[in-house]
C-alpha positions as a Markdown table, in Angstrom:
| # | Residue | x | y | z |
|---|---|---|---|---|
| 1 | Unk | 85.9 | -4.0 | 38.1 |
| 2 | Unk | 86.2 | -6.4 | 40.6 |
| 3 | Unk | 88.0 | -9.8 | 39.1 |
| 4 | Unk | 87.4 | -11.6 | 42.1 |
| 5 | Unk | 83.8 | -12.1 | 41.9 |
| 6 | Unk | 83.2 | -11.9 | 38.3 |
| 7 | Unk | 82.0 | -15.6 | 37.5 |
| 8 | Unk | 84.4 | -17.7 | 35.0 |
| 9 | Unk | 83.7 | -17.0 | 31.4 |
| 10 | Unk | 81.8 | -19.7 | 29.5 |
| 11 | Unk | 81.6 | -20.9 | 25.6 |
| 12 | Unk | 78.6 | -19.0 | 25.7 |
| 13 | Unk | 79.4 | -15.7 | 28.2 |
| 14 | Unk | 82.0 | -13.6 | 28.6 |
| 15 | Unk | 81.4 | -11.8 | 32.2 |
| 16 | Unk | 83.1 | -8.3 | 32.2 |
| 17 | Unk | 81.8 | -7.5 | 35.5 |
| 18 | Unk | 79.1 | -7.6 | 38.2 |
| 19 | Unk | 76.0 | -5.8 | 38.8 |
| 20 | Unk | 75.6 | -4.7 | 42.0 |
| 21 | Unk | 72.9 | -2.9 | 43.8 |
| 22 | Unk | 73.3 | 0.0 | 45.9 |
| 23 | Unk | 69.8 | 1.0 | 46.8 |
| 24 | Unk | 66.1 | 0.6 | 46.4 |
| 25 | Unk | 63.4 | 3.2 | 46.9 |
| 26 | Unk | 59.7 | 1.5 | 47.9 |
| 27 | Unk | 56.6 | 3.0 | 48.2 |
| 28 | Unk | 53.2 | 2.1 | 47.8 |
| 29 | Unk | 49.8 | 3.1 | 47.8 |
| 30 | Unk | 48.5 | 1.2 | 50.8 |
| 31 | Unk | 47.8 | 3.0 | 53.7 |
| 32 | Unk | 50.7 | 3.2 | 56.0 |
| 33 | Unk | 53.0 | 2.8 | 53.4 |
| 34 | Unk | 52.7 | 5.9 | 50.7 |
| 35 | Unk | 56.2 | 7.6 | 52.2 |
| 36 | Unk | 59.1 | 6.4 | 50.4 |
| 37 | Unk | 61.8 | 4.2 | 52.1 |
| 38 | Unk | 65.1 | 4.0 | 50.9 |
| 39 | Unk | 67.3 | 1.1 | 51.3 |
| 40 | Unk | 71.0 | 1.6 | 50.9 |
| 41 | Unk | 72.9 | -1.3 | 49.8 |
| 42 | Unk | 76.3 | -2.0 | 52.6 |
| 43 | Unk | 78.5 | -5.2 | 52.2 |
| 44 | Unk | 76.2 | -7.7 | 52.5 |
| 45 | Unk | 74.1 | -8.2 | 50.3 |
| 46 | Unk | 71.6 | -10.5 | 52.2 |
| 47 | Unk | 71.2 | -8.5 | 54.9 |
| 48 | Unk | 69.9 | -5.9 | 52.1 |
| 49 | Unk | 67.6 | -8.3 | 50.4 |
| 50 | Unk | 66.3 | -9.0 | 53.4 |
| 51 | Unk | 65.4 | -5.6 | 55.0 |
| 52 | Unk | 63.3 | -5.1 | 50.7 |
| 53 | Unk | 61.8 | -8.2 | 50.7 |
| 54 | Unk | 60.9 | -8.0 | 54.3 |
| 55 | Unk | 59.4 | -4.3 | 53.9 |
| 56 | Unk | 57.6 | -6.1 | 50.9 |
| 57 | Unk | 55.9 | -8.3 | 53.1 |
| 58 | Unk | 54.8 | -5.9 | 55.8 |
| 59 | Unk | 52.8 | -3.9 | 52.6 |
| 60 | Unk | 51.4 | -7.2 | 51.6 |
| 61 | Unk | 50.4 | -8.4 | 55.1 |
| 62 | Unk | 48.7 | -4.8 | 55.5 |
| 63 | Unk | 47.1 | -4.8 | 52.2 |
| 64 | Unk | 45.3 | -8.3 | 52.5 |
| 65 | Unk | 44.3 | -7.1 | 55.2 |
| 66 | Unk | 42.7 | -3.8 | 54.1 |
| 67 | Unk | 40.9 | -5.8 | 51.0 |
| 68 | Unk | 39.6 | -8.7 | 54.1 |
| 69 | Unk | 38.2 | -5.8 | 56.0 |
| 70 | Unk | 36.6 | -4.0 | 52.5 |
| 71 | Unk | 34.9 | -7.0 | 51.6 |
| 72 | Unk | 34.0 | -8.3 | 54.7 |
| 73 | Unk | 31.2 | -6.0 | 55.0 |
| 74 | Unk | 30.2 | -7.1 | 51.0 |
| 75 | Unk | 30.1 | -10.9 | 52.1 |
| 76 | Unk | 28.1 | -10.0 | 55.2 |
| 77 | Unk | 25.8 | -8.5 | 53.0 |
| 78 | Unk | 25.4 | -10.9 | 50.5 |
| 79 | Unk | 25.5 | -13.5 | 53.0 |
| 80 | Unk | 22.0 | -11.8 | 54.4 |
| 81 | Unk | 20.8 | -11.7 | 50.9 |
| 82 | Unk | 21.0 | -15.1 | 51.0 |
| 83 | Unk | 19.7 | -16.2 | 54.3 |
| 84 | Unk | 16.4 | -13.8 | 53.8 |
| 85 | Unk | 15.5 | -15.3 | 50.2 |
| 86 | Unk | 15.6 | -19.2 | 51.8 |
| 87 | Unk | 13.5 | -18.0 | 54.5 |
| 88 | Unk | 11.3 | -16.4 | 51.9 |
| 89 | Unk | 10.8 | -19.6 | 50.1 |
């Protein structure tokens, strides 16, 4: 246990240590993303939050962009649904 970091008890909470973590596997089923990557936890912490929640992002950016491009052709479609039934009016 490492007392140095283990926050100061409370009336309500008695810490008996810290929960740290040492890795995180991501994977996802986007394309471009279905291999697992592996983060490894070093000292610091933020720099390790970072690299996950910036991974997280780059599977996000891609998949918005997959689901744009998906329905893209759907709106066009509807979108000429539209413009033939005015023009049939």
């Amino acid at each position: 246990m490492d007392s140095e970091r283990v926050p100061e008890d409370t009336a309500q909470c008695s810490y008996e240590a810290v929960n740290r973590r040492k890795s995180i596997s991501v994977y996802s089923k986007v394309p471009g993303f279905t291999d697992p990557t592996c983060f490894v936890s070093k000292e610091d912490s933020q720099d390790f939050d970072g690299r996950f929640v910036y991974k997280l992002l780059l599977i996000a950016r891609s998949a918005k962009r997959n689901m744009q491009h998906k329905f893209r052709l759907i709106e066009r479609k509807c979108g000429m649904c539209v413009t033939e039934q005015r023009r049939s009016r």
